[in-house]
Each structure stands twice: as C-alpha cells, then as structure tokens.
C-alpha positions as a printed Julia matrix, in Angstrom:
209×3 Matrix{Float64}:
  21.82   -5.37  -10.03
  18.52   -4.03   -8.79
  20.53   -1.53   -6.28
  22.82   -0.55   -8.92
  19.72    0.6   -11.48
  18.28    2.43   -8.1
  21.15    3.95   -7.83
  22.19    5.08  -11.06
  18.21    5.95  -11.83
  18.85    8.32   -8.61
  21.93   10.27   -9.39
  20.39   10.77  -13.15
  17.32   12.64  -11.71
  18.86   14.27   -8.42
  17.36   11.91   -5.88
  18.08    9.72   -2.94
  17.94    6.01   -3.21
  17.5     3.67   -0.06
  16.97   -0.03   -0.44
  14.44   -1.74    2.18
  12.82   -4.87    2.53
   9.0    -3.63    2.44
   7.54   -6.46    4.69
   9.56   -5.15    7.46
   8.6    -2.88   10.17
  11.81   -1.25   11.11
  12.93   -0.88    7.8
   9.93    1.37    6.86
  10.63    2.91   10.06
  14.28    3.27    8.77
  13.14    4.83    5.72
  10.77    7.01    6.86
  12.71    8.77    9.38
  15.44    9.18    6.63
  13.07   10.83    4.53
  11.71   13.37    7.29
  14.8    14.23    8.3
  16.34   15.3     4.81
  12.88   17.04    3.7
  10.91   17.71    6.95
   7.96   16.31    5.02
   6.22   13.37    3.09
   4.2    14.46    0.32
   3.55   11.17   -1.47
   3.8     7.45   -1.08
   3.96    4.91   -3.99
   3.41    1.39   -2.88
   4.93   -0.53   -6.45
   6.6    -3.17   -4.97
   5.16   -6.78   -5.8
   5.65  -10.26   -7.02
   3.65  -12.38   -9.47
   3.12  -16.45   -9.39
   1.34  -18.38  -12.21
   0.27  -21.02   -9.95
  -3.83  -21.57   -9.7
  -5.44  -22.35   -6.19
  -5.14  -25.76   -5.85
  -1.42  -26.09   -6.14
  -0.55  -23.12   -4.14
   1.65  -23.76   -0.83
   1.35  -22.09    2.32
   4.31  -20.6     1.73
   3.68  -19.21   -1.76
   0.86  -17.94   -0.82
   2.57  -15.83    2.81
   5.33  -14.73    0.4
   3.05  -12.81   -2.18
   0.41  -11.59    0.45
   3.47  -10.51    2.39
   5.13   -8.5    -0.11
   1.62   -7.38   -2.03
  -0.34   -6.86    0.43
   1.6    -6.74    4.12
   3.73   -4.63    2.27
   1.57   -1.86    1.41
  -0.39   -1.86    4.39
   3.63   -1.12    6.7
   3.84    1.37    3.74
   0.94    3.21    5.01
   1.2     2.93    8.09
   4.6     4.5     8.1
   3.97    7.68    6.7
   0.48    8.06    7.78
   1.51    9.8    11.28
   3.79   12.67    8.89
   1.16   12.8     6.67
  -1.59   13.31    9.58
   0.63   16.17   10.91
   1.2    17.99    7.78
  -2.53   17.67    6.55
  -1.41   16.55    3.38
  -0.45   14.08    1.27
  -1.42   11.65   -1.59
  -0.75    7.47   -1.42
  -0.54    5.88   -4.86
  -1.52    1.62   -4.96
  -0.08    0.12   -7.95
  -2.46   -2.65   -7.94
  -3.69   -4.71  -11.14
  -6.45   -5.83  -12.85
  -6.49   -8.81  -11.28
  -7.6    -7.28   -8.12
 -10.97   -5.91  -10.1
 -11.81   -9.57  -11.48
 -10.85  -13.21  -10.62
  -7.2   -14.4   -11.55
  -7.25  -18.16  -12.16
  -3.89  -19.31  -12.84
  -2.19  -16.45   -9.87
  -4.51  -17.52   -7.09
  -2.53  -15.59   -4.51
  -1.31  -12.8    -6.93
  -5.64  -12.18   -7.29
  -5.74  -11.92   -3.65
  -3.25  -10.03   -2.85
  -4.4    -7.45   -5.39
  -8.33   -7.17   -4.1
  -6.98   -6.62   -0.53
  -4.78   -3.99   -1.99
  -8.21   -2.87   -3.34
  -9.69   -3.06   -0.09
  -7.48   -1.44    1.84
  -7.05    1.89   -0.59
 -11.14    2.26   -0.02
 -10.66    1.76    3.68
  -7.51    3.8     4.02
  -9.11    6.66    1.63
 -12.21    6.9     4.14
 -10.38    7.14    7.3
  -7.67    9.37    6.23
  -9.89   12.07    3.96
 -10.81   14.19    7.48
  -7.03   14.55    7.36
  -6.61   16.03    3.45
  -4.73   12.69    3.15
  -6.32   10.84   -0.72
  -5.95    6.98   -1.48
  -6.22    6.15   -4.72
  -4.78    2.5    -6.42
  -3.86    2.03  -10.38
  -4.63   -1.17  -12.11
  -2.38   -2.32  -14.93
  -3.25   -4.69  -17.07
  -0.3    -5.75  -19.69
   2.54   -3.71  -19.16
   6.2    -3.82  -20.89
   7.46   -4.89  -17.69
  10.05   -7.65  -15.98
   6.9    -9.23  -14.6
   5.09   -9.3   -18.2
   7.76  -11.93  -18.45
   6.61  -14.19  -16.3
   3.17  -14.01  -16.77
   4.9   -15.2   -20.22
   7.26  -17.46  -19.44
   9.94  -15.54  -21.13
   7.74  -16.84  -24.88
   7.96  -14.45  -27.7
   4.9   -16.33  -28.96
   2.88  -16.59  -26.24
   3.72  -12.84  -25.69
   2.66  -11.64  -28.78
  -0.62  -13.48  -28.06
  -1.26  -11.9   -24.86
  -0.71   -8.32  -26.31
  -3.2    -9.16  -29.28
  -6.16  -10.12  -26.9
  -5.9    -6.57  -25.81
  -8.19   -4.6   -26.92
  -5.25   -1.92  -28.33
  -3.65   -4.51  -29.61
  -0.34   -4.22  -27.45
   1.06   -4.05  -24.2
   1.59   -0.44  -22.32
   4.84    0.98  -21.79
   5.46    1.52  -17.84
   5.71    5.37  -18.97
   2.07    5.06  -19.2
   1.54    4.03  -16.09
   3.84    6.43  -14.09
   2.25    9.27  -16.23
  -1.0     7.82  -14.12
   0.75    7.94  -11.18
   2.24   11.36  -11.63
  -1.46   12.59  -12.08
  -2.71   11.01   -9.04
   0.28   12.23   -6.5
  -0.4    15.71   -7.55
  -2.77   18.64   -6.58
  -4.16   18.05  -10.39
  -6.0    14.89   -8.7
  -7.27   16.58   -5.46
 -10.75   15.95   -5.67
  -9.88   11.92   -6.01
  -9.76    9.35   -3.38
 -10.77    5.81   -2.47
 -10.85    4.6    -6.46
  -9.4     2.95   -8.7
  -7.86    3.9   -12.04
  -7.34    1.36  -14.77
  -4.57    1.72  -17.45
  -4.82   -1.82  -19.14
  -5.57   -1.29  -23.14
  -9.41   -1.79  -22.31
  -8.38   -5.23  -21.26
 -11.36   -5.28  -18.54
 -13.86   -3.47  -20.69
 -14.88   -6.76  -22.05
C-alpha cells in the first residue's frame, strides 16, 4: 500500500521512487548509487523514517527496544553515512533529522521512542560539527502533534482521547504534516545556509511550557 502511495506521490510530482529498508547497509548503498548515477549529485538528505511504541521503560523488551533504535536511530546514522562521501566531494549539501519533541524532554510512556529521538539529537550536533569544514549543515526538526498515521497510535485510534491531546496544545490543535515539510523545505535550501547543528521545533508551543 505504502509502495503504491510512493509511487503514485512520485509520478504526480516528476520524481523517482525507490523503496529500501533504512537499517540496511547495502540498501543505502543501493540507493545512493542510484541517485548519483541519474543526477551526478546529492543535494539533500531527509532522514523521516521512524516508528513509535507506547510502552514505558519497565515493560520494554530487548527486542522492542533494537527495533525502534534500529530504525530511529541506526537508521539515520546509515543515512548519513551514505551520502556523506558525495556530499564531501561536491562541498555541498544540507541533511534534514525529523526528530520529535520527545528527543528535547523525557518521554515516559515511549521509553525507547525518547531514546531513539535524543541520539537522533546527538548525532545532528555531532554530524553538524564534523561536516561544517566541508559546507555540509545538520540540522533536525522536532514535531510535536502532527496529523499523522503515527498521531494514531500515540492515540490508540480514540477520537476522544485525540481531541484531548490536541487541546493540551498550546494552539489548540494538532499540525498538519504540510507544516512540517514547509520546515523542512526551509532547512534543505540555501534560504537556511547560515544554520547547522540545531534544532527546530514545530509542535503548537507544546514544549514552551
């Protein structure tokens, strides 16, 4: 289903779509080269791929917690890693975190979710230090309630307790994801070229109080 949206999402605007796993090596490999060799260069990276588990840290698993830091957090860091040597070469280029607010304060019932999020956090600061001598900026968003698939988790697919969560926002309702890829935009382009290594929050004031 996911593939088909991709797809469809891809002919609509004029672009190429390429499913990959992101916690695998080769497959960023796979990508990668796929992109270089139809555009000779890689001007941006968005890491937006992630998972979200309402389970609080004394009933996480081993496994639940390899499978979110895997795709959250092993995922971005491949990401990186991947384009970094194109990006080196090319003295340019802008990578976009979509992290959360939960990886600028504590996350009690998503344990791992939290963690993966402040090493997403951690690594755009280190990443942003060691690749600014190579014009490369590293820069992570922070959501806070979006109108997303995942809101509906966080949720439990209840209207009620939905309608709750967006009224504890400060604005009063949840963001639409325009509002974050508007973000996004900003922070992949030249209009953004004095930023790197921080973090920009789109949550509804959500962590101003």
């Amino acid at each position: 289903m996911l593939s088909e949206q991709g797809g469809k999402t891809a002919a609509d605007i004029g672009a190429t779509f390429i499913t990959h796993d992101v916690t695998s090596e080769s497959d960023w490999e796979r990508v990668v080269s796929r992109v270089v060799a139809d555009a000779r260069q890689i001007d941006v990276l968005v890491n937006n791929a992630g998972i979200f588990r309402v389970v609080p840290m004394t009933q996480t698993t081993a496994e639940m917690w390899h499978q979110v830091m895997d795709i959250n957090a092993m995922g971005v860091f491949l990401g990186m890693r991947a384009v970094a040597p194109t990006m080196i070469a090319q003295h340019a280029g802008s990578i976009v975190k979509i992290s959360s607010i939960a990886g600028l304060r504590g996350a009690g019932v998503a344990f791992a979710y939290g963690a993966s999020k402040f090493a997403v956090t951690g690594m755009t600061k280190s990443a942003a230090r060691e690749l600014v001598r190579h014009g490369i900026r590293v820069n992570s968003i922070h959501p806070g309630m979006i109108e997303t698939e995942m809101i509906n988790v966080v949720t439990d697919h209840n209207a009620e307790r939905h309608d709750r969560f967006a009224a504890s926002v400060p604005m009063k309702r949840p963001a639409d994801p325009s509002e974050v890829a508007k973000l996004a935009l900003f922070l992949a382009s030249d209009d953004s070229s004095y930023c790197t290594g921080s973090e920009f929050v789109v949550d509804g004031g959500m962590t101003s109080v």
